[in-house]
C-alpha positions as semicolon CSV with decimal commas, in nm:
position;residue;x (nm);y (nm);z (nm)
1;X;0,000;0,000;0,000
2;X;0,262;0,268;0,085
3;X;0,439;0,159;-0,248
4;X;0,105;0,224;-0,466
5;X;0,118;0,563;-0,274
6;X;0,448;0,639;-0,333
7;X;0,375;0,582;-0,663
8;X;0,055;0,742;-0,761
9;X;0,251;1,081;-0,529
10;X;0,537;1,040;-0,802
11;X;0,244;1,052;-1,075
12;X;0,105;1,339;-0,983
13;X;0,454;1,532;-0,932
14;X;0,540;1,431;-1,245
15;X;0,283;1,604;-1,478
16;X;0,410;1,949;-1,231
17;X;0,784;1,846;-1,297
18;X;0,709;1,849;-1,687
19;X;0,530;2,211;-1,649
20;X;0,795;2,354;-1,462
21;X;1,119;2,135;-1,608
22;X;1,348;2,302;-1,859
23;X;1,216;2,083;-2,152
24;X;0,868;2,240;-2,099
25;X;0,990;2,587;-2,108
26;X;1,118;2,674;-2,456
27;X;1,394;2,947;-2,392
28;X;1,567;2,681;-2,137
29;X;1,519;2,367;-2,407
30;X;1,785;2,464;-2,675
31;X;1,534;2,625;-2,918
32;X;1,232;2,510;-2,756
33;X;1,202;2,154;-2,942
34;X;0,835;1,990;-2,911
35;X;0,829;1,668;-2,677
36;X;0,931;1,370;-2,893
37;X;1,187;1,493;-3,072
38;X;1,528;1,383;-3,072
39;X;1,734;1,549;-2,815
40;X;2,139;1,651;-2,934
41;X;2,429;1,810;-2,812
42;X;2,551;2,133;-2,992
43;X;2,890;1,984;-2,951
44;X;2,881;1,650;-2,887
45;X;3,235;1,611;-2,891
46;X;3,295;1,765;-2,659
47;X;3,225;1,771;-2,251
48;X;2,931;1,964;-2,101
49;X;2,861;2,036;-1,722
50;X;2,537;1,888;-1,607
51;X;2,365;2,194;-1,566
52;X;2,405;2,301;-1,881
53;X;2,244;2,002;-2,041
54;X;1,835;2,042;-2,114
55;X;1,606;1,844;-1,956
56;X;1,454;1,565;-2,169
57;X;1,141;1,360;-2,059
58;X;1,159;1,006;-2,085
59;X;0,825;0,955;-2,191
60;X;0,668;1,146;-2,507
61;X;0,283;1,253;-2,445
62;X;0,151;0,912;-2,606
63;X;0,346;0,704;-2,346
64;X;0,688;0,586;-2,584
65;X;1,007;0,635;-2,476
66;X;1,150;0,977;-2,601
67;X;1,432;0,932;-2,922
68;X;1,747;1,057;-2,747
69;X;1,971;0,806;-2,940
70;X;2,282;0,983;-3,085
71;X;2,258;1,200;-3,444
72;X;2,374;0,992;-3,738
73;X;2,724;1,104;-3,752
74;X;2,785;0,962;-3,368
75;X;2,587;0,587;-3,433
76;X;2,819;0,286;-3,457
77;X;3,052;0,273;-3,242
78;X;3,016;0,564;-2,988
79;X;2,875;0,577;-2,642
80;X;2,627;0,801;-2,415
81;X;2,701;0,950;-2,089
82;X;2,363;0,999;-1,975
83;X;2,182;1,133;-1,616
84;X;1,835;1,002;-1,507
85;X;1,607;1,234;-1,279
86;X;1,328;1,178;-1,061
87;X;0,969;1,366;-1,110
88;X;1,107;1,638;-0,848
89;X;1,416;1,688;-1,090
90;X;1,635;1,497;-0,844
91;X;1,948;1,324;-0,931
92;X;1,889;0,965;-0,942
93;X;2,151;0,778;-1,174
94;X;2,469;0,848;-1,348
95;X;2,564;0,572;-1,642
96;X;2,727;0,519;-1,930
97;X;2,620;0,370;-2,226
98;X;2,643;0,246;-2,576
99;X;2,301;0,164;-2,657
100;X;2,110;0,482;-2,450
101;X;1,779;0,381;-2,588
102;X;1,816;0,006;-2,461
103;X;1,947;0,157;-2,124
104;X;1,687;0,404;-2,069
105;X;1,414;0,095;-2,107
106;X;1,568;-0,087;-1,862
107;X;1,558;0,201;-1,633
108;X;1,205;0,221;-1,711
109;X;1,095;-0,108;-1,664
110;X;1,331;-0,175;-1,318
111;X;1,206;0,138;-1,140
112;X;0,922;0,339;-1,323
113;X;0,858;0,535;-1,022
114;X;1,235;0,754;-1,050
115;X;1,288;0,744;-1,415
116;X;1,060;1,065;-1,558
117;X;1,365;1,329;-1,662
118;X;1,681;1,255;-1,899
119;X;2,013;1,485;-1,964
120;X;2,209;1,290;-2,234
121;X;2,550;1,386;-2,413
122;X;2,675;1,177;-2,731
123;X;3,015;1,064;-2,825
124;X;3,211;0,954;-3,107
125;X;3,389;0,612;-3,139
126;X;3,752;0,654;-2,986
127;X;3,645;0,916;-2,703
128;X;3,822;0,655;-2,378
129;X;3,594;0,479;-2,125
130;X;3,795;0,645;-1,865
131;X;3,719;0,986;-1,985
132;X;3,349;0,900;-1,997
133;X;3,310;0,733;-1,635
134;X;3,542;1,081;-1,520
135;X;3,266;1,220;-1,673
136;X;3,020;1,038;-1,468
137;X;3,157;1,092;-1,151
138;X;3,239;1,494;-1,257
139;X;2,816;1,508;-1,312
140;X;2,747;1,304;-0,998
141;X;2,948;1,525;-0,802
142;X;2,811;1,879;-0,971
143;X;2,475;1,748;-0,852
144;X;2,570;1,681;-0,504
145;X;2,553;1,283;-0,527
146;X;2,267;1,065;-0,697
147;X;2,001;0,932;-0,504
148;X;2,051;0,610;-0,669
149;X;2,393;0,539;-0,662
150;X;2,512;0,429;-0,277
151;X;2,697;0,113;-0,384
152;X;2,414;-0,126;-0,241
153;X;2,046;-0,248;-0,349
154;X;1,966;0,079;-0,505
155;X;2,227;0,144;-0,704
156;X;2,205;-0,263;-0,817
157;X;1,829;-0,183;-0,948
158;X;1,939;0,068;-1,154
159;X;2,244;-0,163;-1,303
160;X;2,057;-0,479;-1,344
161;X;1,819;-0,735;-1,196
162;X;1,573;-0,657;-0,948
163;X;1,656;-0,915;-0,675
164;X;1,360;-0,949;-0,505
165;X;1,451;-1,144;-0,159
166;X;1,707;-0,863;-0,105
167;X;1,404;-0,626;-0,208
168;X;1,240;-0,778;0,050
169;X;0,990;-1,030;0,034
170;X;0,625;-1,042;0,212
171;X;0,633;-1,246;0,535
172;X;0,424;-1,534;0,319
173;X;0,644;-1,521;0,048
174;X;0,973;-1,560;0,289
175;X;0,857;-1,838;0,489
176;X;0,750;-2,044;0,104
177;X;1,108;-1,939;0,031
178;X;1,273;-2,024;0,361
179;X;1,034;-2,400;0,308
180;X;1,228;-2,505;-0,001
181;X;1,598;-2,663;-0,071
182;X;1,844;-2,394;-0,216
183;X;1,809;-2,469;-0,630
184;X;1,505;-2,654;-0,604
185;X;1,163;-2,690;-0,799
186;X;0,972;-2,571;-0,520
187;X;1,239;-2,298;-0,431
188;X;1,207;-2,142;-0,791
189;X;0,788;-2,203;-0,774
190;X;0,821;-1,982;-0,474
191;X;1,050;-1,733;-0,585
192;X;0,848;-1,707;-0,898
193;X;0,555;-1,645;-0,674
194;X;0,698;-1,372;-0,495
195;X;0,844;-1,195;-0,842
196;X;0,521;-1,187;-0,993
197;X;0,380;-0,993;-0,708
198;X;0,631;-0,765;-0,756
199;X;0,602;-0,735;-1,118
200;X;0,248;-0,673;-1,067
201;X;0,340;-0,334;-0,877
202;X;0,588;-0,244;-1,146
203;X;0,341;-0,281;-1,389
204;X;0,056;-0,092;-1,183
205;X;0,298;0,210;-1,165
206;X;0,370;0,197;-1,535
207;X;0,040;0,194;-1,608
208;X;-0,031;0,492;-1,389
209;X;0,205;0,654;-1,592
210;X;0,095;0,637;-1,922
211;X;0,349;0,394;-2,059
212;X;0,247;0,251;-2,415
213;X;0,588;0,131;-2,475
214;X;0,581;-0,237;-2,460
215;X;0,741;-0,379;-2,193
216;X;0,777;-0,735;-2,084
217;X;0,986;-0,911;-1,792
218;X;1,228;-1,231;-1,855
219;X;0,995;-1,513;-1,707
220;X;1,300;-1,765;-1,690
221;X;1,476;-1,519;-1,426
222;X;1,170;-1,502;-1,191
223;X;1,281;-1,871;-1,047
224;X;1,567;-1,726;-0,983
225;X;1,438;-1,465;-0,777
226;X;1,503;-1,183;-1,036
227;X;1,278;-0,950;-1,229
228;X;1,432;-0,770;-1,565
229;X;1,334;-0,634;-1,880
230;X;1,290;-0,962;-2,139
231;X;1,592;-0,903;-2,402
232;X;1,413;-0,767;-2,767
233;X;1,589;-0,977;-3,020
234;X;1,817;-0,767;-3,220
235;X;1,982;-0,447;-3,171
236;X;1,755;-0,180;-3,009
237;X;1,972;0,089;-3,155
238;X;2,131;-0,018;-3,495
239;X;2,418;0,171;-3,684
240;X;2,258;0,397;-3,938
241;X;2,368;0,214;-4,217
242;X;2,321;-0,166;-4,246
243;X;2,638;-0,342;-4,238
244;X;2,791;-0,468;-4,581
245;X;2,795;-0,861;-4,625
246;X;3,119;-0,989;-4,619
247;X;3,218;-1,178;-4,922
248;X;3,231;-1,568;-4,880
249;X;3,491;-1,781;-5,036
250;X;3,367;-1,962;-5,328
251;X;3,447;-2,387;-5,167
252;X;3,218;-2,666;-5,070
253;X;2,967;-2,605;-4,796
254;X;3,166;-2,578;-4,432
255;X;3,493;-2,502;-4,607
256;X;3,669;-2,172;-4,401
């Protein structure tokens, strides 16, 4: 109940965050671009504080995630440094990535509630991995510290798979759990049991949100006592150009 609360509060705070945010207001949004389109850098090869980065919102007015992928000239090969915000504009999670659009749908689907405001700058292949994550630490730091990074279960939820028995499971749940042999049919039964419950609540706040982005948990990791976004086959953000076949040896079949 106090999560559903929590939940339908960060709702509510986020249709005021998107008034007041500097996406909303045109002479703060770089030219004052219209919600859905794609967000760039002036310089993108270059580094920019945090602050002076606009505010993007995850979510476009009909629920999909907003197109903050890189412009053609930075696809293949590049990477993202990228800040996630909270409805209140709060400083939730610094990360690097190269595939933002896959990232930012994880985010999303792991912890709807905190994931409603994007700052995003692009990269070209070559720019180091340890310039990037100085980067990351350099916007942390500007912002005082992210909510979501302290090094334990919150900063895991925002890096991968929702384990739900350190979560926390419901006293019911915890004593099926605690009934079972570790690796077990009835262990992952239970466990299963308990993720679905809190998939359920994920689900409730995306809802709440407006999400029409389709979004869909691994079932296989449930057992295992893990909830996380179900892999899309393919590449959720492709090079711009298709990649030329390579040429194949003229021989008999399974000849290198």
């Amino acid at each position: 109940e106090a999560f559903m609360a929590e939940s339908r509060a960060a709702t509510a705070a986020a249709k005021e965050a998107y008034r007041s945010s500097s996406y909303a207001r045109p002479d703060h949004a770089q030219g004052g671009r219209a919600p859905g389109e794609r967000a760039r850098n002036a310089a993108p090869e270059g580094f920019s504080t945090l602050a002076a980065l606009p505010f993007v919102d995850v979510l476009t007015p009909e629920g999909r995630l907003n197109d903050v992928s890189p412009p053609q000239g930075l696809q293949g090969g590049g990477a993202s440094v990228y800040a996630v915000f909270d409805a209140s504009e709060r400083l939730m999670y610094v990360g690097l990535s190269r595939s933002i659009m896959a990232s930012l749908k994880s985010h999303l689907a792991r912890t709807p509630a905190e994931t409603h405001l994007i700052k995003v700058q692009h990269f070209a292949r070559g720019t180091t991995r340890n310039a990037l994550q100085t980067l990351c630490k350099a916007w942390a730091d500007e912002a005082g510290g992210a909510a979501g990074m302290d090094g334990a279960h919150a900063q895991r939820a925002w890096e991968g798979a929702i384990d739900i028995v350190a979560l926390g499971l419901e006293e019911k749940d915890a004593e099926a759990v605690a009934a079972t042999s570790e690796g077990s049919r009835e262990r992952g039964k239970a466990l299963k049991v308990a993720a679905r419950k809190v998939e359920a609540m994920l689900k409730d706040v995306l809802k709440q949100r407006g999400v029409t982005e389709s979004i869909r948990y691994d079932p296989k990791l449930k057992e295992k006592g893990l909830l996380d976004l179900l892999a899309a086959k393919g590449n959720s953000n492709p090079p711009a150009t298709p990649k030329p076949k390579r040429k194949t040896k003229s021989g008999p079949v399974g000849s290198k």
